[in-house]
GUTIMAR-91909 format. One record per atom (N, C-alpha, C, O, CB): x negated, y negated, z negated. Coordinates in steps of 0.1 Angstrom, whole numbers, padded with zeros to 4 digits, always signed. Glycine has a CB too. Layout:
XYZ/...
***
This chain:
+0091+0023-0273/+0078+0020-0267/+0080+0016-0252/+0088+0022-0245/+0069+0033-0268/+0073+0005-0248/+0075-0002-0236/+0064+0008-0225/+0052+0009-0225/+0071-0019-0238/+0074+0015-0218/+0062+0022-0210/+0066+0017-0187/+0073+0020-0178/+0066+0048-0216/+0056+0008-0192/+0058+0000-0182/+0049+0008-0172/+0039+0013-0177/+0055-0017-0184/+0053+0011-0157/+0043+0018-0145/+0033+0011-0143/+0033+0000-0138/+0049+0021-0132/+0025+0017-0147/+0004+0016-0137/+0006+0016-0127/-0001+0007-0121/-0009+0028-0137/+0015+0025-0120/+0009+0029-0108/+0002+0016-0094/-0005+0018-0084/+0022+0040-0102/+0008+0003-0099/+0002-0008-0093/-0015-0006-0094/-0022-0010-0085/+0008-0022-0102/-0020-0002-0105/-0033-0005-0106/-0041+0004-0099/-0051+0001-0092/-0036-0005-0118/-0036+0017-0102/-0040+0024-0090/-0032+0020-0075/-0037+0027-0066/-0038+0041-0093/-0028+0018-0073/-0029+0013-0055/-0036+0006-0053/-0041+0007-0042/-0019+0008-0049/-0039-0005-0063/-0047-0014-0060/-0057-0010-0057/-0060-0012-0046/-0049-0023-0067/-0067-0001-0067/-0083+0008-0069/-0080+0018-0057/-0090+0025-0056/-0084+0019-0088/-0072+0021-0048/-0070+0028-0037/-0075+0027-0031/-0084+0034-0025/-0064+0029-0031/-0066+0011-0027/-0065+0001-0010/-0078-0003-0014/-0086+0000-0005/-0051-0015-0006/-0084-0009-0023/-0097-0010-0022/-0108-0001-0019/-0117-0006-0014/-0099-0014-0031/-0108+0011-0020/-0118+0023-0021/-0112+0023-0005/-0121+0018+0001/-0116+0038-0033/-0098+0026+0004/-0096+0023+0015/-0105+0012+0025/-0111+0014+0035/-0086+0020+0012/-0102+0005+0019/-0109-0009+0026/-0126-0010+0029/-0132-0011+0040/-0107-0023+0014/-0131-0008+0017/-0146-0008+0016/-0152+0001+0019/-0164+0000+0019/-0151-0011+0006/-0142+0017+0024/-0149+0028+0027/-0155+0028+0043/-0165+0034+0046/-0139+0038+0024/-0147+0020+0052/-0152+0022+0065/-0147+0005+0070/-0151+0001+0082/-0144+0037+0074/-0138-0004+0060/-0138-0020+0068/-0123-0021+0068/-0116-0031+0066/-0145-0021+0085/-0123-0009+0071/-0101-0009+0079/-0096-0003+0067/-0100+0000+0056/-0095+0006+0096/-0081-0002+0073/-0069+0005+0065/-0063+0011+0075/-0058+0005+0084/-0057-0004+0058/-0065+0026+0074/-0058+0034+0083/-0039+0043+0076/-0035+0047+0065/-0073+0046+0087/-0035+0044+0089/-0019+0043+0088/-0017+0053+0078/-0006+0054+0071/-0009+0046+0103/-0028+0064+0075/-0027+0073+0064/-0033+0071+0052/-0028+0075+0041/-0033+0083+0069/-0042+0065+0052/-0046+0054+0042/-0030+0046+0032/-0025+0046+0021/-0055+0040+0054/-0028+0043+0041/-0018+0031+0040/-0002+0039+0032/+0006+0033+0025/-0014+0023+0061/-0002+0052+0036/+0008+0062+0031/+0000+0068+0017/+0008+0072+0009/+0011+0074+0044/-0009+0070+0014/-0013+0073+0002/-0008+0063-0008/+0000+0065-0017/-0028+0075+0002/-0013+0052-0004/-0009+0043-0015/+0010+0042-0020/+0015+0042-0031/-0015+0026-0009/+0014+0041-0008/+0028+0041-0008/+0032+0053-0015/+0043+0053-0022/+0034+0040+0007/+0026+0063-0015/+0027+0076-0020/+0029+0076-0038/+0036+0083-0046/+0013+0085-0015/+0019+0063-0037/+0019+0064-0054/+0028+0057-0059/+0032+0058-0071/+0006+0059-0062/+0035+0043-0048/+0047+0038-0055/+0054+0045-0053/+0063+0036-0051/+0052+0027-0054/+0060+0057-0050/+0071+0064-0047/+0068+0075-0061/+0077+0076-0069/+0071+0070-0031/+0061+0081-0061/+0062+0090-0069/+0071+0091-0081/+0079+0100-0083/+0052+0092-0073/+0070+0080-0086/+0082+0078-0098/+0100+0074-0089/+0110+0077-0097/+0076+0061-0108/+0102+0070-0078/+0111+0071-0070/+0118+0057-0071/+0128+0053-0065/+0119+0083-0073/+0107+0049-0082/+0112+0038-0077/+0099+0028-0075/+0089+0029-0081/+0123+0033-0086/+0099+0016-0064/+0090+0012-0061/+0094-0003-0068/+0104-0009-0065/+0088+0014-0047/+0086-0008-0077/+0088-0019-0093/+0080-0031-0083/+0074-0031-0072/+0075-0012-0113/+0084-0042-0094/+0078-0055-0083/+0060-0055-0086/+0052-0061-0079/+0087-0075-0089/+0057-0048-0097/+0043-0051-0094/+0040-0040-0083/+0030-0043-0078/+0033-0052-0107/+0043-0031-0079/+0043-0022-0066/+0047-0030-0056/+0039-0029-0047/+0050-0009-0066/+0053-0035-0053/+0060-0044-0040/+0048-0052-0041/+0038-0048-0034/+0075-0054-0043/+0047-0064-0049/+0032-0072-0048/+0021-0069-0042/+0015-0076-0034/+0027-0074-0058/+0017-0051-0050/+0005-0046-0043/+0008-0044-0026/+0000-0046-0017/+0001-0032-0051/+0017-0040-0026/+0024-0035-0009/+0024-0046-0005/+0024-0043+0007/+0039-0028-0006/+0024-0057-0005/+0022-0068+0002/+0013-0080+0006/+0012-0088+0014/+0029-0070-0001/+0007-0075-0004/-0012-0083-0004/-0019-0075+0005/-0026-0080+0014/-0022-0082-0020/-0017-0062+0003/-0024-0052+0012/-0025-0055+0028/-0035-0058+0035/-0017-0038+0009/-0009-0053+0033/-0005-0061+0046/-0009-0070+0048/-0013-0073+0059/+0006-0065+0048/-0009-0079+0038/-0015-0094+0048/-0027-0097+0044/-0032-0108+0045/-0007-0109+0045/-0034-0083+0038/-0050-0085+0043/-0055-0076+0054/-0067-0074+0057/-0060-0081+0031/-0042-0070+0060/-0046-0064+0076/-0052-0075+0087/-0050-0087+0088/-0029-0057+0085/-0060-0066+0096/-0061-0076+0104/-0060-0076+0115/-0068-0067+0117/-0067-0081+0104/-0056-0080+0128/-0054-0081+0140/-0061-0065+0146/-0051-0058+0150/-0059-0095+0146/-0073-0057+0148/-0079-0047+0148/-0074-0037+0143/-0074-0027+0150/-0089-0049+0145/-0069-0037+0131/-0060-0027+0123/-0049-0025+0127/-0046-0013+0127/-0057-0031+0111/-0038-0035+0131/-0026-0034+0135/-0025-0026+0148/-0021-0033+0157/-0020-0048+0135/-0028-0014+0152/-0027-0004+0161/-0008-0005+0161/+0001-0010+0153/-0035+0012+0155/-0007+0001+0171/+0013+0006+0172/+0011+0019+0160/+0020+0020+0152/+0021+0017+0194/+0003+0024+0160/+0007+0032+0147/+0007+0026+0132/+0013+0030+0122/-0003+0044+0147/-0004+0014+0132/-0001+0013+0119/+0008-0002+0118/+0010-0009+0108/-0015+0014+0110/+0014-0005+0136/+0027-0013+0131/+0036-0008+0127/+0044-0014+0119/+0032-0020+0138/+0040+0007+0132/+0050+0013+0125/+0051+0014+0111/+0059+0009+0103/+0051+0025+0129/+0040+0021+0107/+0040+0023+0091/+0044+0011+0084/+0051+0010+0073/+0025+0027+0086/+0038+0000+0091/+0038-0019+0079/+0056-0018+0079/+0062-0021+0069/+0028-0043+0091/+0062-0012+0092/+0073-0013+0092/+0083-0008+0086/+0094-0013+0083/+0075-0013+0099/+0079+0004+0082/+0084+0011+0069/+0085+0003+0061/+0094-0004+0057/+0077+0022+0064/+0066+0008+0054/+0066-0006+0043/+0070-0015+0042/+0065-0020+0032/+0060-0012+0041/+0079-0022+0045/+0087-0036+0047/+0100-0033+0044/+0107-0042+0041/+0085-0042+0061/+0105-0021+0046/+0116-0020+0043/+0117-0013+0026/+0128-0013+0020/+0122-0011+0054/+0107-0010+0020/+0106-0008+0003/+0105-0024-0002/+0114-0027-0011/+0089+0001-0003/+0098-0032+0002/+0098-0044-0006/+0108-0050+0000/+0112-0061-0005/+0085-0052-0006/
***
């Protein structure tokens, strides 16, 4: 049985509930999701994908020094 990881789908249904909850993506925000591609301990390309659409729907207002650090993490999984 092909048991391929979801967990893309929920990050996606996250960052969205993220997004639309107050406009932004906050740096804790932004670790939840990451939270869910880790859980299995490995982060798969449709998790990378999601991790990376997400980022480059940040936007200049968002990108605080705190949540350039975090993208910078993030950047080092994908």
């Amino acid at each position: 049985m092909n048991k391929d990881s979801r967990d893309y789908l929920e990050m996606s249904f996250r960052s969205i509930d993220c997004f639309t909850n107050d406009g932004k993506l906050l740096p804790d925000e932004l670790q939840s999701i990451v939270d869910i591609a880790l859980r299995d301990g490995i982060v798969d390309a449709n998790e990378k994908r999601v991790l990376s659409s997400i980022i480059s729907k940040l936007t200049p207002s968002e990108l605080t020094p705190a949540m350039q650090a975090k993208v910078a993490e993030v950047k080092k999984l994908l």
